[in-house]
N, C-alpha and C positions, 0 to 999 in steps of 0.2 A: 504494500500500500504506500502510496505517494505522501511525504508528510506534507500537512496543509499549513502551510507557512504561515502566523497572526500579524498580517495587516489589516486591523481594523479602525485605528486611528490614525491622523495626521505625523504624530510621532513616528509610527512605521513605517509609511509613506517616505515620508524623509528620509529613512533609517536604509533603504534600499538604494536614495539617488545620493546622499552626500555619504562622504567619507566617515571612519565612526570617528577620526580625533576631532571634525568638527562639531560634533554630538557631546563634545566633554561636557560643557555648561549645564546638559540635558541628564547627564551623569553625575556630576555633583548634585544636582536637584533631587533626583531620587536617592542620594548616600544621606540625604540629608532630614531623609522621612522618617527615619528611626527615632522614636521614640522612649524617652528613660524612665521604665514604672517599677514601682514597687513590688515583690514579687507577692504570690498570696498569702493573705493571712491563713487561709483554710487550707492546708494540702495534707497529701497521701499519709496516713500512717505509717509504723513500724514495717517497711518493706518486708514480703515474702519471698523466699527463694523462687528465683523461675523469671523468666522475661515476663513482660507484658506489652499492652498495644494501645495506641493512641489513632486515631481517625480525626482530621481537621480538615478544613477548605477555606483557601481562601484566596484566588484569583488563577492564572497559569501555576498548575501542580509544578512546573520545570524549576521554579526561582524556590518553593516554598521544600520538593524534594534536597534543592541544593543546600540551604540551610542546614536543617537535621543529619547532610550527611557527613558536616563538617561538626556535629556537636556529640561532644563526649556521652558515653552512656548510652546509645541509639546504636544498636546493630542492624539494623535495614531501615531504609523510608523507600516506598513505592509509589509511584504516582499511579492513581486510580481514577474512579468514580465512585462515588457514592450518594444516599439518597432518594434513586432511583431505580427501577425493574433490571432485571441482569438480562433481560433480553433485549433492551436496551444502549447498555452499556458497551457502548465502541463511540471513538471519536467521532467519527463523522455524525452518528447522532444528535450525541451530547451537545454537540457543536451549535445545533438547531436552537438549543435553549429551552426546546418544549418536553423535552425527557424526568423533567424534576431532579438529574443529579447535577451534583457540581463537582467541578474536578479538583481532588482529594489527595492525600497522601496517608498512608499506613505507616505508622512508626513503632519500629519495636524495639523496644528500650531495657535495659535494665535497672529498676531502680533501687539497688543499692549505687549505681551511679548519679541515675538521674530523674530527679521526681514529675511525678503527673504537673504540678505546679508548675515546676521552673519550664518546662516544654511549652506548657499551656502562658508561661512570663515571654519567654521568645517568640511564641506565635502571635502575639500582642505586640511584643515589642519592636521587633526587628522582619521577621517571615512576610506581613502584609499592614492593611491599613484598614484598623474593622471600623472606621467611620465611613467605610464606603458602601452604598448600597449594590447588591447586583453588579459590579466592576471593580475593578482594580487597575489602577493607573490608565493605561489605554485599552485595557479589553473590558467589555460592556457585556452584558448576559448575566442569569441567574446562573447562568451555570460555572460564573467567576466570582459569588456569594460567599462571604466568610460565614463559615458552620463548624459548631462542634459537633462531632458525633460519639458521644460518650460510649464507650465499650464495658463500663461499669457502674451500677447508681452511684458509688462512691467517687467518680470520674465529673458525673451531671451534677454531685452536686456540690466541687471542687469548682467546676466551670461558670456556675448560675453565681455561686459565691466571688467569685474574682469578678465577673463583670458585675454586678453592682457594687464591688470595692472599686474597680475605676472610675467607674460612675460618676460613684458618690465622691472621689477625691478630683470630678476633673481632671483624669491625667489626658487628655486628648481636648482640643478646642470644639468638637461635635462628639453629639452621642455616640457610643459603639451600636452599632447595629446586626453584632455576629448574633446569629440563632442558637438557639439550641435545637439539635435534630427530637422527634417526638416522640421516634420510634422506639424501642423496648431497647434497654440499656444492655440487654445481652444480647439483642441479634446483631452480632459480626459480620453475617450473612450482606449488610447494607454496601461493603465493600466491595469493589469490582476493580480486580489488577486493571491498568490502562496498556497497552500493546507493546509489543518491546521495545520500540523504537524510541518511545517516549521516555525508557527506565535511563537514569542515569544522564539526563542530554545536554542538562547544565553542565557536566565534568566531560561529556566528550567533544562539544561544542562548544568551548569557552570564547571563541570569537568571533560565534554568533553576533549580530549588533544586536537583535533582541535581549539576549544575554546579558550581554558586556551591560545594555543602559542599565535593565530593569533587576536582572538577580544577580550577578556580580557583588553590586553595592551593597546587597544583603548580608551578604556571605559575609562582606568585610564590616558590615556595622556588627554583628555576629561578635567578632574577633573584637572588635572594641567595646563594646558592650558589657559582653560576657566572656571574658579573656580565657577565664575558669571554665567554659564549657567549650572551647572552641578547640579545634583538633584540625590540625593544617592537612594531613591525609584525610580524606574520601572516605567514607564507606560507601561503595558501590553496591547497587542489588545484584549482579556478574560473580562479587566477592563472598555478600552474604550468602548468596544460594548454593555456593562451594563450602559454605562454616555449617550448613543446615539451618539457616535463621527466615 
């Protein structure tokens, strides 16, 4: 299958006819959307032995996969879909906007490294921008909607708990608008891999112009932000699926 390349804004447009060093300024602008919050009052308990899984959305999976796979404590992130029927679930669908999923990442983490909270502190902080409705930066659709999808009641109610801590402290100049998914806190089943070509695209495409504006900058407020979670090697989903993860 042919990748469908995201030209959907004027930014893109651009992004194909001018060179990307002229795009710097357009690059600083998005290094500069990162935001510094507080992490949650309410998080995970006494971790138990054994992985577990986080499901989030919140605009192209490509910039939000890149993140998590440079953060300590995450042994896979996949970019998916979720939200939506699994007979459904293929790009070109999704893409329509009328499927109900949005495009998602699977993270599986360990937390004796790294808690439901601090994941759920960078997906706030640095991954996307949940004041946005249905888009993120230049792509527009429900189906680029920041959503949590809790894998655990104790997951939904870590997440319901942090967004009215933001909220209520104004850490953002506009409301958050992330959802909570309403589906049953143990159906896993919401998750749908996205196609191989999409796994990993941030790390093998780094000079993508897509890329380089919009998740690059991520990756590096990441590093600056969260110094402590940040991991300059990749974990690729190539590598996890060779660990069994």
């Amino acid at each position: 299958m042919r990748l469908q390349v995201r030209l959907q804004g004027l930014i893109r447009t651009a992004v194909v006819v001018l060179p990307v060093l002229a795009l710097l300024p357009l690059m600083a602008a998005h290094s500069e959307m990162a935001v510094k919050i507080d992490p949650p009052a309410l998080d995970t308990t006494a971790p138990a032995a054994g992985l577990q899984t986080a499901v989030i959305a919140g605009g192209c999976f490509w910039g939000i996969q890149a993140v998590y796979q440079h953060t300590n404590g995450v042994t896979n992130a996949v970019s998916g879909y979720a939200g939506g029927d699994k007979k459904d679930a293929d790009y070109e669908r999704v893409s329509s906007g009328r499927t109900g999923h949005a495009e998602a990442v699977q993270i599986t983490f360990d937390p004796r490294v790294i808690s439901y909270g601090k994941i759920l502190q960078i997906y706030f902080s640095v991954a996307h921008n949940p004041t946005e409705l249905n888009r993120q930066g230049p792509d527009t659709g429900p189906q680029y909607r920041s959503e949590i999808f809790p894998q655990t009641d104790e997951q939904r109610k870590i997440a319901t708990a942090y967004i009215a801590q933001l909220d209520a402290a104004k850490s953002f100049p506009k409301p958050i608008v992330t959802k909570i998914a309403t589906r049953s806190a143990t159906d896993k089943a919401a998750f749908y891999p996205a196609e191989a070509y999409h796994q990993d695209y941030a790390i093998l495409h780094p000079n993508h112009p897509y890329i380089a504006i919009n998740d690059a900058p991520k990756v590096e407020n990441l590093k600056r932000l969260f110094p402590e979670a940040f991991r300059d090697t990749p974990v690729t989903v190539a590598a996890a699926e060779k660990a069994g993860h």
